[in-house]
Residue, then its C-alpha position, 0 to 999 in steps of 0.5 A: x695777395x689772395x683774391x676774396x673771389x678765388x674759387x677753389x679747385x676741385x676735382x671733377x669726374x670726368x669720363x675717359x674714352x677707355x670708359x674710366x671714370x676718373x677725379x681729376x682737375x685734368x682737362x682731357x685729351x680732345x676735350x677741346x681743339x684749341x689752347x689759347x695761352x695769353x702771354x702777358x706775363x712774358x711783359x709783351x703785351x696782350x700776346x698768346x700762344x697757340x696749340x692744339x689740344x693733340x699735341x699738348x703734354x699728357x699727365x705723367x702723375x702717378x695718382x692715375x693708371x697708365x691707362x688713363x693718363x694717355x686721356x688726361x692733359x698735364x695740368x702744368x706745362x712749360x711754355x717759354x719765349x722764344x716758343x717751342x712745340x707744340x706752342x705757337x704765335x699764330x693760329x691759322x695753320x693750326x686752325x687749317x689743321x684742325x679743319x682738314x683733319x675734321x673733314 
């Protein structure tokens, strides 16, 4: 079932830390801190998981040099149940990591 109100996805410049510029619907490295993942389609409710931006799969596609895939997040990572790293149940370690890091 398709919804009228889906909106495409398009690729957007985004600007890498080497000073690339690149296409991409790849969210980048340290472009935020935290990743909410909600899990509701595991059938357990309104439950997440929870990881940091720095520990999330980079993107291995071959549509970008190797320079710039260190900057860009995969767009598709897998997640399971129990969870693995770099996904979480709880986010107050990773929120005290993320601080103390900042200091």
């Amino acid at each position: 079932m398709e919804s009228s109100n889906a909106m495409p996805v398009t690729d957007e410049k985004s600007n890498c830390p080497n000073s690339n510029v690149v296409e991409t619907t790849c969210l980048l490295v340290g472009e935020f801190d935290l990743i909410a993942v909600n899990l509701f389609a595991f059938g357990n409710g309104w439950k997440f998981a929870f990881a940091k931006n720095q520990d999330l799969p980079r993107t291995t596609s071959t549509k970008y040099s190797p320079q710039d895939q260190k900057y860009l997040l995969a767009t598709q990572m897998e997640i399971t149940l129990p969870l693995e790293p770099p996904f979480e149940a709880e986010p107050l370690r990773l929120l005290d990591e993320i601080v103390s890091k900042k200091k």
